[in-house]
C-alpha positions in Angstrom: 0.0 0.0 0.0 2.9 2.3 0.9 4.6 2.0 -2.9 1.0 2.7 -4.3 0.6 5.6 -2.4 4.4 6.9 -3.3 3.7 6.2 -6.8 0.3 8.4 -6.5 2.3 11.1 -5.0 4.7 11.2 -8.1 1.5 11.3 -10.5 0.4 14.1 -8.3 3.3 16.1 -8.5 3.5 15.5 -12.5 -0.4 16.5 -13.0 0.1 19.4 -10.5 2.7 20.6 -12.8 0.6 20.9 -16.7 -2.3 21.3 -14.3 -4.9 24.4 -14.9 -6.2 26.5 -11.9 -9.7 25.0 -11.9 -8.3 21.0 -12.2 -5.4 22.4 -9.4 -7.9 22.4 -6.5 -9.1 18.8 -7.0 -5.4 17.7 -7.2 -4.5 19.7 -4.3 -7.1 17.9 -2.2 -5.8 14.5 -3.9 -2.6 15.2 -2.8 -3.7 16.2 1.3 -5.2 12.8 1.4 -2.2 11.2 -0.1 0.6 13.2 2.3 -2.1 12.2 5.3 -2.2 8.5 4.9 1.7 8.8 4.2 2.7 10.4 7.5 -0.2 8.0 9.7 1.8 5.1 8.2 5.0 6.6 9.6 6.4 7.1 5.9 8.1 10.4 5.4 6.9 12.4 3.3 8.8 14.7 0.2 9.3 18.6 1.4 7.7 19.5 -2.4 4.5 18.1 -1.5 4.4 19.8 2.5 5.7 23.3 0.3 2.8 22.7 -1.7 0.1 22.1 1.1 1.7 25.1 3.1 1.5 27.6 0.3 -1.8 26.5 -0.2 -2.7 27.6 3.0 -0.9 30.5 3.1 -2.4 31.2 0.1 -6.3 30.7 1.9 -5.7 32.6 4.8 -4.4 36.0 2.4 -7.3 35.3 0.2 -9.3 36.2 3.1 -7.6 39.3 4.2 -7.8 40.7 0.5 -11.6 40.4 1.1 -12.0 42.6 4.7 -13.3 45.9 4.0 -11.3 48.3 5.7 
């Protein structure tokens, strides 16, 4: 189960790549499940895909501070 999941990570990071913005957010999701079950099997996980889960956070929480009114 562990190589499955490694090999779905490197599809990920491939798709993620020639991915557009809309398809981005469905592999971004694909790729938090992927990084989850990784790390609850003990299995550490690449820093591309943490980067990417970070900046997508980072990228949620300034979203919402572009939308206060002042």
């Amino acid at each position: 189960m562990t190589n499955e999941l490694k090999k779905r990570l490197a599809e990920l990071e491939a798709e993620l790549v020639t991915s557009t913005p809309a398809q981005r957010e469905e592999l971004m999701a694909h790729l938090e499940e992927v990084v989850t079950a990784l790390e609850d099997k003990g299995v550490e996980t690449p820093q591309w895909a943490k980067s990417r889960l970070n900046d997508r956070i980072d990228e949620d929480v300034e979203d919402q501070f572009d939308n206060m009114p002042l």
